[in-house]
NUPA-982199 format. One record per residue (C-alpha): x, y, z. Coordinates in Angstrom, 2 decimals, decimal comma, always signed. Example, Ala and Ser with C-alpha at 12.3 -4.5 7.8 and 13.67 -1.06 7.14 Angstrom:
BEGIN
[[+12,30; -4,50; +7,80]]
[[+13,67; -1,06; +7,14]]
REM end
This chain:
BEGIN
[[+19,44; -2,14; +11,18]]
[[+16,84; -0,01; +10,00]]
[[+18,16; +0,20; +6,63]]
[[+17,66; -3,88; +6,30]]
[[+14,39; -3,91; +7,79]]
[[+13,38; -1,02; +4,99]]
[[+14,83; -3,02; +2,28]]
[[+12,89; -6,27; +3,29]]
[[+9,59; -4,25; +3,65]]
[[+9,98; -2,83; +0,43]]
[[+11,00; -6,65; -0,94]]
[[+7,54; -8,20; +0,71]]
[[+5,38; -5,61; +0,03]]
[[+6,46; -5,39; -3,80]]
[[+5,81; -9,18; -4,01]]
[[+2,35; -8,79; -1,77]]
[[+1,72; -6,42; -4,72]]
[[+1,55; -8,85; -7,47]]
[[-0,05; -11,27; -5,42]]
[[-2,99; -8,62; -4,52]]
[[-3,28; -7,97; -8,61]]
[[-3,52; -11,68; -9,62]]
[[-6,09; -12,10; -6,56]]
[[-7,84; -9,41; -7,77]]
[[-11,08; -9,92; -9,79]]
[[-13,02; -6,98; -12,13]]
[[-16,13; -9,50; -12,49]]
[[-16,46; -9,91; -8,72]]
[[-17,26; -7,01; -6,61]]
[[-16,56; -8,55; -3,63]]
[[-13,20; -9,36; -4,78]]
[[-11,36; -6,07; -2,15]]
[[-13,53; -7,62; +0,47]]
[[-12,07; -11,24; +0,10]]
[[-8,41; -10,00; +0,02]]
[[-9,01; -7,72; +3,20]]
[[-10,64; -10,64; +4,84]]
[[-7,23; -13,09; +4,01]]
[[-5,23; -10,18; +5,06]]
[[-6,62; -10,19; +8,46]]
[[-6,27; -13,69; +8,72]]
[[-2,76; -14,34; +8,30]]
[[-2,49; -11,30; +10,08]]
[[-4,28; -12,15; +13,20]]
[[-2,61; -15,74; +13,11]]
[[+0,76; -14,25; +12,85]]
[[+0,23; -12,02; +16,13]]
[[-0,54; -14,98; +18,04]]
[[+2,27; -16,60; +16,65]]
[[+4,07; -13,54; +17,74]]
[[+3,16; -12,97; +21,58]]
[[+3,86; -17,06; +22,18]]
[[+7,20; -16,87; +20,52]]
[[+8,14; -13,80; +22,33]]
[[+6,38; -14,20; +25,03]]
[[+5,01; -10,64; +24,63]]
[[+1,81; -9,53; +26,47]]
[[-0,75; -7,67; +24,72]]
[[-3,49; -4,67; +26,14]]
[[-6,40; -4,75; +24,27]]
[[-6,61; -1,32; +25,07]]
[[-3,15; -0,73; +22,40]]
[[-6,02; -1,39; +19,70]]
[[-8,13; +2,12; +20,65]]
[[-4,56; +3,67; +21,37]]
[[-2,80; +2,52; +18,11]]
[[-6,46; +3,26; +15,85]]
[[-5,66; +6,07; +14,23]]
[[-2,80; +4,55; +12,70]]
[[-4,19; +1,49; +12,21]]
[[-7,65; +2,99; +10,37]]
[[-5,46; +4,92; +7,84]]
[[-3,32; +2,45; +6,82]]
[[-6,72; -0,42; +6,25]]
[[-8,85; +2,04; +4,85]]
[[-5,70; +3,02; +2,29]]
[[-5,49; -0,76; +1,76]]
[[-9,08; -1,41; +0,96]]
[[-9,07; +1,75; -1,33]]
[[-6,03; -0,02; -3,15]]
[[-7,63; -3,73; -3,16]]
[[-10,71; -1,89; -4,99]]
[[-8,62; +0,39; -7,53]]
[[-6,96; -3,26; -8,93]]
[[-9,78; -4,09; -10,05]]
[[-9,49; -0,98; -12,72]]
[[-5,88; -0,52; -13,32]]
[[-2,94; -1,79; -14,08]]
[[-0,83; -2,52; -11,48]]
[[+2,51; -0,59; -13,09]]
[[+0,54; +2,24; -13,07]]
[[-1,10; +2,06; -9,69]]
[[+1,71; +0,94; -7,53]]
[[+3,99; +4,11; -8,57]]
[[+1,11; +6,30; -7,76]]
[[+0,24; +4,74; -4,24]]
[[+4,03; +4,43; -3,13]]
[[+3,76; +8,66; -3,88]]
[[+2,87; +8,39; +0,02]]
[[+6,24; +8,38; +1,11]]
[[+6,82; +11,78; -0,90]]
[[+3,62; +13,10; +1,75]]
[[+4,81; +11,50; +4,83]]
[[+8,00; +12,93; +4,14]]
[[+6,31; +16,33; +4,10]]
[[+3,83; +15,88; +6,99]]
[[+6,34; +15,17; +9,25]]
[[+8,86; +18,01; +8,05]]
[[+6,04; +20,25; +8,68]]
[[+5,64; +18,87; +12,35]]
[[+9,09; +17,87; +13,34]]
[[+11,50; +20,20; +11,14]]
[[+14,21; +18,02; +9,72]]
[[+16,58; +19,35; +7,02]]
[[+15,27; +19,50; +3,33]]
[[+17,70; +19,57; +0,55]]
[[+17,71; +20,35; -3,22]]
[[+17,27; +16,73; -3,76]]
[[+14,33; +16,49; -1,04]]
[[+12,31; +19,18; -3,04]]
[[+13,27; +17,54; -6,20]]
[[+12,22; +13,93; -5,78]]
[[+8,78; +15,85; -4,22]]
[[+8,17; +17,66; -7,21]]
[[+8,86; +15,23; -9,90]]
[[+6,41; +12,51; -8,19]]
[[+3,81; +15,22; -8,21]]
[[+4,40; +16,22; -12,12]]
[[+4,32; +11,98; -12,39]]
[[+1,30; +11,42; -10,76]]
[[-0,76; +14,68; -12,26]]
[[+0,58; +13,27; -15,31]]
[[-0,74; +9,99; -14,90]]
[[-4,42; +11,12; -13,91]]
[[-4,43; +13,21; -17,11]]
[[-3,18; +10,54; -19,47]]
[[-5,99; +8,20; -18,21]]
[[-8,59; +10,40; -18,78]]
[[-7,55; +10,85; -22,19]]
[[-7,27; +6,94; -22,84]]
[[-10,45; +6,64; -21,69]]
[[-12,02; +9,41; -24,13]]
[[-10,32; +7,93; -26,95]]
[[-11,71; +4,29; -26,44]]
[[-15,31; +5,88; -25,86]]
[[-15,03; +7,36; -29,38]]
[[-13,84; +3,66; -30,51]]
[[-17,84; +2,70; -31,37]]
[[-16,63; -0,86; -32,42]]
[[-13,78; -1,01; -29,66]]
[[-14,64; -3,34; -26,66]]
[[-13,60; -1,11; -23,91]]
[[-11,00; -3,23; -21,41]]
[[-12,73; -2,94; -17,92]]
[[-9,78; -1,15; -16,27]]
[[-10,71; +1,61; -18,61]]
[[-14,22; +1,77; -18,37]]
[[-14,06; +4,49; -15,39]]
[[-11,00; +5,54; -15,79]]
[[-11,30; +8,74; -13,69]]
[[-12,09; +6,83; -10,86]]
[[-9,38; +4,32; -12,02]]
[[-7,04; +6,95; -10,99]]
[[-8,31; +8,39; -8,37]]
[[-8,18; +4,95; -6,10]]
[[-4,27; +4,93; -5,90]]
[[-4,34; +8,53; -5,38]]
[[-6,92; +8,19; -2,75]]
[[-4,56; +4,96; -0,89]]
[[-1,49; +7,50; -1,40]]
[[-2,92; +9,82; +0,82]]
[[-4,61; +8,12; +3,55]]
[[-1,62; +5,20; +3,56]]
[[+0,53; +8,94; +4,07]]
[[-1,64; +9,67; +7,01]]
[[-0,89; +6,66; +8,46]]
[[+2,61; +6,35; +8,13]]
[[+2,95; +10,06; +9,29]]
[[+0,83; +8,87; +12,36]]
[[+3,19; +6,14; +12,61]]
[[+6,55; +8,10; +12,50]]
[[+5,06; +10,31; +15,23]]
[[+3,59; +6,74; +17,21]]
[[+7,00; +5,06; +16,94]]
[[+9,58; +7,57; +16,15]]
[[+9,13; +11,20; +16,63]]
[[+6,97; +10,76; +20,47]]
[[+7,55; +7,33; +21,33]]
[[+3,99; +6,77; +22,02]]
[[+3,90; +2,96; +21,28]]
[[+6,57; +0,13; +21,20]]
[[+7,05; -1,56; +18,49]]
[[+5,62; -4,89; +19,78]]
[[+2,48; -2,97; +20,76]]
[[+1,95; -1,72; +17,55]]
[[+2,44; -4,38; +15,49]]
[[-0,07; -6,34; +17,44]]
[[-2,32; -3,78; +17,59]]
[[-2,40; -3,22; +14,00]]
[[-2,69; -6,88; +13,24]]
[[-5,76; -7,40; +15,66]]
[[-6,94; -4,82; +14,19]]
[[-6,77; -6,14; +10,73]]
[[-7,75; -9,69; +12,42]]
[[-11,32; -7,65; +14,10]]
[[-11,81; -6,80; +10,33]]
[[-11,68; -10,25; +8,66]]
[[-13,93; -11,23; +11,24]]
[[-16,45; -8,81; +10,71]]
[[-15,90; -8,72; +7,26]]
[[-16,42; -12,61; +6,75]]
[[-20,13; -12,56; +8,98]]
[[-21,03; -10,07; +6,41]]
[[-20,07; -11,96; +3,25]]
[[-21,32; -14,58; +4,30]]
[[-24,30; -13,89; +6,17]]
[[-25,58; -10,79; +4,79]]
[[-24,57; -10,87; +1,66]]
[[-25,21; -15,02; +1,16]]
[[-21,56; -15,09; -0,57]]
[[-19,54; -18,48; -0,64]]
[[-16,27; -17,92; +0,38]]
[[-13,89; -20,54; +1,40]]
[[-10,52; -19,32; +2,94]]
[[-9,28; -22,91; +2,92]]
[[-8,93; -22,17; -1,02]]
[[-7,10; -19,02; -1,66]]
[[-3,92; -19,79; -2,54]]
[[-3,14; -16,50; -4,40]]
[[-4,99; -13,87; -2,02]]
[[-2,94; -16,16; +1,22]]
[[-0,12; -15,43; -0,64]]
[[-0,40; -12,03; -0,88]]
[[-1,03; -11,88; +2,94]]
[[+1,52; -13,65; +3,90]]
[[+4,10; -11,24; +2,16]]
[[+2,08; -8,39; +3,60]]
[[+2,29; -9,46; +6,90]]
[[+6,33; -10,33; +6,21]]
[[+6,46; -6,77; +5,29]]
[[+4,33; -4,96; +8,07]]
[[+6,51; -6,86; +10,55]]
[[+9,93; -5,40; +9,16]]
[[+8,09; -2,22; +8,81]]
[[+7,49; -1,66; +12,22]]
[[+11,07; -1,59; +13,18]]
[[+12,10; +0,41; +10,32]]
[[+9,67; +3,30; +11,25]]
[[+10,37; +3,06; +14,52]]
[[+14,11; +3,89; +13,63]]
[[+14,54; +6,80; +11,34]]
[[+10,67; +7,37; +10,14]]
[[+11,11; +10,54; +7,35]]
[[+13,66; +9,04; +5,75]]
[[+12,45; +4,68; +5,75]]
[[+8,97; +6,33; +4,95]]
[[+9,95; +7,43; +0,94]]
[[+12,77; +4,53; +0,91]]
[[+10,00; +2,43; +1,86]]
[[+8,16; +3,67; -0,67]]
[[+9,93; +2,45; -3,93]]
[[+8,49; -1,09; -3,38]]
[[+6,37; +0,03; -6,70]]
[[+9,97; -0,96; -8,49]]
[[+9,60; -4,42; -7,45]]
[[+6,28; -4,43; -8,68]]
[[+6,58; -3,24; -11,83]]
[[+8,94; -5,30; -12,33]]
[[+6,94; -8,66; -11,32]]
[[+4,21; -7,52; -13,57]]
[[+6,04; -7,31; -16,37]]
[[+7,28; -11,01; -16,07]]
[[+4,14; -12,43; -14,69]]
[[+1,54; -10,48; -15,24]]
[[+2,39; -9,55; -18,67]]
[[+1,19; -5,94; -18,58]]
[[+1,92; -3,44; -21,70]]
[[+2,00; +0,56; -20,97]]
[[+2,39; +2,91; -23,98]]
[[+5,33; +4,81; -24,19]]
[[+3,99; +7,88; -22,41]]
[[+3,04; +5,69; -19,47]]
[[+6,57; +4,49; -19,04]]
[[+7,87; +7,89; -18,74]]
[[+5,64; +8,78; -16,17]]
[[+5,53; +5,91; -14,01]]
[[+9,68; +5,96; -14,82]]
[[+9,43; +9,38; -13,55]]
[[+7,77; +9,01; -10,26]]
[[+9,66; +5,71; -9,61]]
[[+12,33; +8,33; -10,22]]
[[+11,26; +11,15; -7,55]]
[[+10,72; +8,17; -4,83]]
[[+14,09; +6,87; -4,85]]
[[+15,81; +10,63; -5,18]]
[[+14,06; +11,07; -2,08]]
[[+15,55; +7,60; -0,65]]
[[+18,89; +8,80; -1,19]]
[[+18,74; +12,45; -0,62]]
[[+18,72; +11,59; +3,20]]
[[+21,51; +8,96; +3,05]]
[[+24,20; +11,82; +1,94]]
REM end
């Protein structure tokens, strides 16, 4: 069952994806904020959902046990809501699912597992994809600087930074799910009931603070009743951290990289809805590390 429960994570999370990019806004730079805080929302709403369906009881005390994991993974997520703001999403979803290629490591390193040919291979071509990435944005962006007369798109603007977000979410979101394969798989620390609500209270303790700042501190109107796209985007999130759980739980270092390649369903929503255009050089490279994730995916099903 862990095989289905990857393949619906990576489904949700590759459709939260879109959702996140089309929610995002360059203009307002509260825009990660407002995502994070709809996140928690649904999040928190589906937990109660959760324990009165199931009947499952919950220790507030799972939060402090579970936070490690739980801090990773939001911080990576808030990094990620930020970086949309500069980048296209075919680029940046390739780059951030390059966390499954460093779980895959950090837990070989701590709990040896056998690593094949095709292990080292799918490592080492996500690393040439996402070095090669960084590079080609840098140059983009020194080009359009010498443009004098060129309006410089926004995503471009600090491109080095640009860059550096998904890179930044790949490795915290790979401390996290390392944490998590050793939480749910490798020690057996947690259940997977208890983490799931833990990390969703979690998220829900965020919105919460979150929102009293927005609104409070920072005088910002924001009206969850009307967010359509960023609820959306939650929702599939939450669909996908809830099939996660179970999936990691199962057979962590090899659903971790499998997970991984929900940048394919990405890409391929924002080319029909988003209507992003890479040059030719960014196709092979984001080709290439889509390429390295799922070689890693099947490597550990022969």
């Amino acid at each position: 069952m862990w095989f289905l429960f990857a393949l619906l994570t990576t489904l949700s999370w590759g459709a939260a994806d879109l959702f996140y990019k089309k929610g995002s806004d360059s203009q307002d730079k509260y825009s990660h904020t407002k995502i994070g805080i709809m996140v928690g929302l649904v999040m928190g709403i589906h937990a109660i959902i959760y324990m009165l369906v199931e009947g499952v009881t919950f220790h507030p005390f799972d939060m402090v046990k579970y936070l490690p994991v739980s801090g990773f993974y939001i911080l990576s997520m808030l990094i990620g809501y930020f970086g949309l703001r500069y980048i296209e999403l075919s680029i940046s979803s390739p780059v951030q699912n390059s966390s499954g290629a460093i779980t895959a490591i950090i837990l070989f390193i701590l709990f040896p597992h056998n690593l094949g040919a095709l292990n080292i291979a799918g490592i080492l071509i996500i690393t040439v994809g996402v070095i090669g990435l960084a590079v080609l944005e840098k140059k983009i962006q020194t080009e359009a600087l010498k443009a004098d007369n060129v309006d410089v798109d926004p995503k471009y603007k600090i491109s080095v930074l640009a860059i550096t977000f998904p890179i930044l979410y790949a490795l915290f979101d790979a401390l996290g799910t390392a944490a998590d394969g050793i939480y749910l798989d490798e020690l057996s620390l947690i259940s997977e009931d208890a983490a799931l609500l833990a990390y969703e209270f979690t998220w829900f303790l965020y919105a919460i603070i979150a929102y009293g700042y927005l609104t409070f501190i920072k005088k910002q109107k924001f009206n969850v009743f009307k967010q359509p796209v960023r609820t959306t985007a939650a929702l599939f999130e939450t669909a996908g951290q809830f099939f996660y759980v179970f999936a990691m739980s199962k057979n962590a270092i090899i659903a971790a990289p499998l997970i991984a390649s929900y940048s394919i369903v990405s890409v391929i929503l924002s080319r029909i809805f988003l209507k992003e255009k890479l040059s030719k050089k960014h196709y092979i490279l984001v080709v290439m590390v889509m390429i390295g994730i799922a070689i890693l995916g099947i490597a550990d099903e022969l």
